[in-house]
GUDO-711843 format. One record per residue (C-alpha): residue number from 1; x, y, z. Coordinates in pm, 1 decimal, padded with zeros to 6 digits. Example, Ala and Ser with C-alpha at 12.3 -4.5 7.8 and 13.67 -1.06 7.14 Angstrom:
2
REC_n_u_v_w
REC_1_01230.0_-00450.0_00780.0
REC_2_01367.0_-00106.0_00714.0
END
This chain:
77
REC_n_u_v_w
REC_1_00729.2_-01543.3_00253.0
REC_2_00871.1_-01279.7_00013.3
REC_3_00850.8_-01481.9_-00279.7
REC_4_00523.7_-01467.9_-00244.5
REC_5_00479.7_-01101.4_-00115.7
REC_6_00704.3_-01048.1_-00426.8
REC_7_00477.0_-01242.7_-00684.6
REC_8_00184.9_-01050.7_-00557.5
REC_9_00366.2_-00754.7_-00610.4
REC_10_00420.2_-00845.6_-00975.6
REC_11_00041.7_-00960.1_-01044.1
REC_12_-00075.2_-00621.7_-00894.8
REC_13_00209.2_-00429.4_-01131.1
REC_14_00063.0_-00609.7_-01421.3
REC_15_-00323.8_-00572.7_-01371.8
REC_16_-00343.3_-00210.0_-01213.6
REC_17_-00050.3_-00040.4_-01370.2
REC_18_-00004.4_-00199.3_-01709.0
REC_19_00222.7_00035.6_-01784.8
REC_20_00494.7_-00161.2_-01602.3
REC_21_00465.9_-00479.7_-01850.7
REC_22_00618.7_-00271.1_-02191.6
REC_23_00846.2_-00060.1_-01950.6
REC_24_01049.3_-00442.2_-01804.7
REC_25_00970.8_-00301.4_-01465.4
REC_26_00967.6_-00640.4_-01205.1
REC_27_01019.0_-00679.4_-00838.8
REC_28_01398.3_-00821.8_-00786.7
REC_29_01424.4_-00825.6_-00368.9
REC_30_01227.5_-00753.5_-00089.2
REC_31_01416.5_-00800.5_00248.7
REC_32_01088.9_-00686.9_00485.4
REC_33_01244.7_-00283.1_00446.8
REC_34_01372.7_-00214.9_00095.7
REC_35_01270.2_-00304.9_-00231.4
REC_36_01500.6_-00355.6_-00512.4
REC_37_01287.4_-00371.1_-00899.9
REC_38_01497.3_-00397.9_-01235.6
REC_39_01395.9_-00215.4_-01534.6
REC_40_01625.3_-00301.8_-01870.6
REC_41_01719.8_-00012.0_-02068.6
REC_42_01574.6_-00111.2_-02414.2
REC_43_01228.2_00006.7_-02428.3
REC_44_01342.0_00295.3_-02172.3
REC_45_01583.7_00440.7_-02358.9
REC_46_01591.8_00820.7_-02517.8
REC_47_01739.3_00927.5_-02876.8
REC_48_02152.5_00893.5_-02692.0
REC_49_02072.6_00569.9_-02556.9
REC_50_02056.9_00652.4_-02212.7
REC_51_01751.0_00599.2_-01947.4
REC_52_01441.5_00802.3_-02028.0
REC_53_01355.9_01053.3_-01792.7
REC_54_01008.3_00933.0_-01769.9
REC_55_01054.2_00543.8_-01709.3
REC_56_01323.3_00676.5_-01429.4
REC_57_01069.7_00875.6_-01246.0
REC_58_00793.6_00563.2_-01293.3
REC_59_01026.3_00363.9_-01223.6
REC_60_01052.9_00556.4_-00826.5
REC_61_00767.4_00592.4_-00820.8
REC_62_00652.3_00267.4_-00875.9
REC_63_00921.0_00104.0_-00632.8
REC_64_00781.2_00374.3_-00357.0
REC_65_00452.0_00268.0_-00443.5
REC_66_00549.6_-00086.9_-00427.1
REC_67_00710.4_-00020.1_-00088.7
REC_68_00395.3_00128.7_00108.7
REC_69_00187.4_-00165.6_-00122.2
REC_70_00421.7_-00456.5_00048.7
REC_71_00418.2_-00318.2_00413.7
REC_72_00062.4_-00295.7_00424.2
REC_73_00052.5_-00673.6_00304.9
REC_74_00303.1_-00778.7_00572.7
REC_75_00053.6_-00601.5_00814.3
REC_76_-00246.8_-00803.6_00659.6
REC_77_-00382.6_-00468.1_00546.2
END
């Protein structure tokens, strides 16, 4: 059941924020409480090779987002 709460997850990321494609962003886990999404450092990185500021806070606040988002599916809402 969280495959597939995870998968819609993912085709929601891609069509409504298509930001998250380029960034890497993807759902990893999803235990029923806490989300877990991986973002690889390569297209996020700054000029010393280190995380972006920017894809870090997208990145929260995508997996906050995608948090409320995967609640309201277990609750059929």
């Amino acid at each position: 059941m969280h495959d597939a709460a995870l998968k819609k997850l993912q085709q929601t990321l891609a069509a409504e924020m298509p930001i998250c494609t380029p960034m890497g962003i993807v759902p990893s886990s999803w235990d029923g409480l806490q989300l877990a999404m991986q973002m690889p450092l390569a297209p996020n990185r700054n000029h010393q090779y280190s995380a972006f500021a920017g894809s870090l806070n997208a990145l929260c606040t995508i997996v906050g987002w995608g948090t409320v988002f995967l609640m309201l599916h277990h609750e059929g809402l």
